[in-house]
C-alpha positions in Angstrom: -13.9 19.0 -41.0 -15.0 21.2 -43.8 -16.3 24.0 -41.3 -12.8 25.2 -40.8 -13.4 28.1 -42.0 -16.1 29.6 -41.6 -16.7 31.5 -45.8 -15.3 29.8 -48.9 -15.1 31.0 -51.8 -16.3 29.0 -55.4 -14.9 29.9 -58.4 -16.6 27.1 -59.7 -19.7 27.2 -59.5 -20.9 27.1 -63.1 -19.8 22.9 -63.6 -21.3 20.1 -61.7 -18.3 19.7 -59.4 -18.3 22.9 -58.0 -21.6 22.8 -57.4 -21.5 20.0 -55.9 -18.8 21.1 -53.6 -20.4 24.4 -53.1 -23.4 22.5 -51.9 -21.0 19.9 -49.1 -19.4 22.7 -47.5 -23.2 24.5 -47.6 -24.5 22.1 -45.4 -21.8 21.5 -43.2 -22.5 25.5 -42.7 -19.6 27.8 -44.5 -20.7 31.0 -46.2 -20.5 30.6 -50.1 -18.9 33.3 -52.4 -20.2 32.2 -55.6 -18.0 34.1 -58.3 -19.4 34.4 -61.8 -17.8 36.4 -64.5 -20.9 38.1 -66.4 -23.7 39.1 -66.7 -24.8 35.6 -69.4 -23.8 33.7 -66.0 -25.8 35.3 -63.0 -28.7 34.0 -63.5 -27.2 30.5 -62.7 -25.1 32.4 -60.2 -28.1 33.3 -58.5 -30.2 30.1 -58.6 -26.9 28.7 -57.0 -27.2 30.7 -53.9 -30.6 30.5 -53.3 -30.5 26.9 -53.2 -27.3 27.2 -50.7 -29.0 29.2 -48.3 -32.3 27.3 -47.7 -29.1 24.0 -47.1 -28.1 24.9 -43.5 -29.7 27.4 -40.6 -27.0 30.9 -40.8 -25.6 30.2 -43.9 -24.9 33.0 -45.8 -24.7 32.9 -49.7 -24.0 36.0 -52.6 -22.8 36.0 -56.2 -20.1 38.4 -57.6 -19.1 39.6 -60.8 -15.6 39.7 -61.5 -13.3 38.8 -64.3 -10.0 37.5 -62.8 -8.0 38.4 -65.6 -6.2 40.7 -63.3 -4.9 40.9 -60.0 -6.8 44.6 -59.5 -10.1 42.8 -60.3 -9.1 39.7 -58.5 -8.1 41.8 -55.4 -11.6 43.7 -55.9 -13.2 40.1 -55.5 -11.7 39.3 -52.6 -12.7 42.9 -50.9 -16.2 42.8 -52.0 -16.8 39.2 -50.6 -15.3 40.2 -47.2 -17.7 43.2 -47.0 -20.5 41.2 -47.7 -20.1 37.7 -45.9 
C-alpha cells in the first residue's frame, strides 16, 4: 500500500516520472512535498500541487524552495515541510 505514510516527499517533480509518481501516491491520499530548487521552477512547482490537491478528499500539497547542495539547506527542507504538511 502506498498510504503507509501518510506525507512523501518529491524531489522529482520537474520530469514525467516523478510526476507521475507524485500523482499515484496523490490519489491513494499521501500529502505531497513538491521540492523545487528556484525560482525558474515554481511555477511548474505550483501547477504541480494544484493538480495534486483537487486528486483525493484531505490531501494536502506545497512546493519548497531549497537547493540541496548542503546538508544545512537540506535539513531546512525537511523542517519546513514538517511545519507545513
Amino acid at each position: 500500500m502506498l498510504n503507509n505514510y501518510p506525507a512523501r516527499p518529491d524531489t522529482f517533480s520537474s520530469g514525467g516520472i516523478g510526476q507521475a509518481t507524485a500523482r499515484a501516491f496523490a490519489r491513494s491520499g499521501c500529502s505531497i512535498a513538491v521540492h523545487h530548487s528556484s525560482a525558474k521552477s515554481k511555477s511548474k512547482a505550483d501547477a504541480l500541487v494544484a493538480e495534486l490537491v483537487s486528486l483525493a478528499p484531505g490531501v494536502k500539497a506545497a512546493a519548497f524552495e531549497a537547493d540541496l547542495s548542503s546538508y544545512e539547506n537540506a535539513r531546512q527542507l525537511y523542517d519546513d515541510v514538517v511545519a507545513v504538511l
